[in-house]
Structure formats: structure tokens, C-alpha cells
One Martini backbone bead per residue (centre of mass of N, CA, C, O) as a GRO file, in nm:
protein
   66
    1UNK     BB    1   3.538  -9.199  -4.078
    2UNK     BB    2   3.550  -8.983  -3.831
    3UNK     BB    3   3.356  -9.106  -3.674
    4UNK     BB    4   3.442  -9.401  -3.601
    5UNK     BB    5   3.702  -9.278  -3.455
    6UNK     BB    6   3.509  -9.147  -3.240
    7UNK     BB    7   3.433  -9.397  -3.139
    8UNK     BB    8   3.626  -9.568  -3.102
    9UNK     BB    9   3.724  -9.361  -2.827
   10UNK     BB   10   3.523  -9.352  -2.658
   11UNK     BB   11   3.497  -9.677  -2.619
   12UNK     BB   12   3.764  -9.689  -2.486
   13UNK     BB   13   3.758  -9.487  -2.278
   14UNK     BB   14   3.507  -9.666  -2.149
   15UNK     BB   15   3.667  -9.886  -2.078
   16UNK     BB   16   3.872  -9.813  -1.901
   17UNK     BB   17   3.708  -9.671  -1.667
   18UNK     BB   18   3.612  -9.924  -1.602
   19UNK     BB   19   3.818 -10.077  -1.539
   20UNK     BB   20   4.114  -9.994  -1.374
   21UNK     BB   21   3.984  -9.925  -1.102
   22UNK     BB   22   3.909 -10.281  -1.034
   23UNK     BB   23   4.240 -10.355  -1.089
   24UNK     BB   24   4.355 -10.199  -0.918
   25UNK     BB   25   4.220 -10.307  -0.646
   26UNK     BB   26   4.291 -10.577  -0.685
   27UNK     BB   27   4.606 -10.575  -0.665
   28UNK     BB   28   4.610 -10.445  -0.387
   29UNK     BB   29   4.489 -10.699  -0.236
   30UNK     BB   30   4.693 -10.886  -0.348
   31UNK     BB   31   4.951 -10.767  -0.229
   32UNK     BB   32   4.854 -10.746   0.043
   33UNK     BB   33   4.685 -11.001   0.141
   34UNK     BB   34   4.375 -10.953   0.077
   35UNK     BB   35   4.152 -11.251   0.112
   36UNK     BB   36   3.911 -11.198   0.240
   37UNK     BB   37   3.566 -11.167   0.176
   38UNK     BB   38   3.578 -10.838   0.310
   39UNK     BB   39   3.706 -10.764   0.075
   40UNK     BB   40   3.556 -10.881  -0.158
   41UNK     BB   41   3.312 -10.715  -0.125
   42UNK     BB   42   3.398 -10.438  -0.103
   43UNK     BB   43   3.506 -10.436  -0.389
   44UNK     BB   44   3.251 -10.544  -0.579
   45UNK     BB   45   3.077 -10.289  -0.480
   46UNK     BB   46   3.264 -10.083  -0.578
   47UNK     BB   47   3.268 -10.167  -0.873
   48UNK     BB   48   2.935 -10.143  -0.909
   49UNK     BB   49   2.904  -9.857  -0.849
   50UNK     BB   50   3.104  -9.726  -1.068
   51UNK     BB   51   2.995  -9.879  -1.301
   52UNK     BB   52   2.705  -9.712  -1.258
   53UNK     BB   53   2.817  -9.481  -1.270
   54UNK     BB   54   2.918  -9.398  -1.531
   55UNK     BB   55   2.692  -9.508  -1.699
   56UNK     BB   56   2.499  -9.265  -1.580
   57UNK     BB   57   2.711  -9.061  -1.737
   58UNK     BB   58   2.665  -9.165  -1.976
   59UNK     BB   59   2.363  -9.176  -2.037
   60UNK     BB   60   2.349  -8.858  -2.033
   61UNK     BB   61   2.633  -8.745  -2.120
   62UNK     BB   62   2.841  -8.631  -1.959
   63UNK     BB   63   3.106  -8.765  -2.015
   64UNK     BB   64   3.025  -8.714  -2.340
   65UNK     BB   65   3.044  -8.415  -2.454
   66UNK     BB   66   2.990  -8.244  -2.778
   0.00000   0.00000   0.00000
């Protein structure tokens, strides 16, 4: 049992690395009222290149190291 609470932290906690970040840029965006193209493709650009270094830094292992 304590395997599975322990994929189960890693998984949560590699979903959040994912969201948050991307969902904070979006917030500000909505905030500040940068509703222009540029303002989302630059978001857009910047959260797929996030998520592309986490996911290769989690299949490399550097992420959670054992």
C-alpha cells in the first residue's frame, strides 16, 4: 500500500507542476485585460514549452529522483 500513496504523490504533485504555472500566466493575462492575440500565443508557446521541460525532466528521472 505505501507504493501506491507514493505514485499517488509523485502523480499529484507532477499535475500540479503542469497546471499551475500556466493557469497563473492565464489569471494574469485576465487581469491585466491582454486579450490580444500576441498576449495568447505567447501564453500558449510558453505553457507547451513548460510542460515539454517538466515531462522531459520526468522521464529523464531528474524530476523525483529516488
Amino acid at each position: 500500500m505505501p507504493q501506491y500513496a507514493r505514485i499517488f504523490g509523485r502523480a499529484t504533485a507532477l499535475a500540479l507542476i503542469l497546471t499551475l504555472p500556466p493557469l497563473l500566466g492565464l489569471f494574469y493575462l485576465w487581469s491585466e485585460r491582454l486579450h490580444g492575440p500576441l498576449e495568447i500565443v505567447i501564453w500558449l508557446v510558453s505553457s507547451l514549452l513548460w510542460n515539454t521541460l517538466i515531462l522531459a525532466l520526468f522521464v529523464k528521472g531528474k524530476l523525483f529522483p529516488e
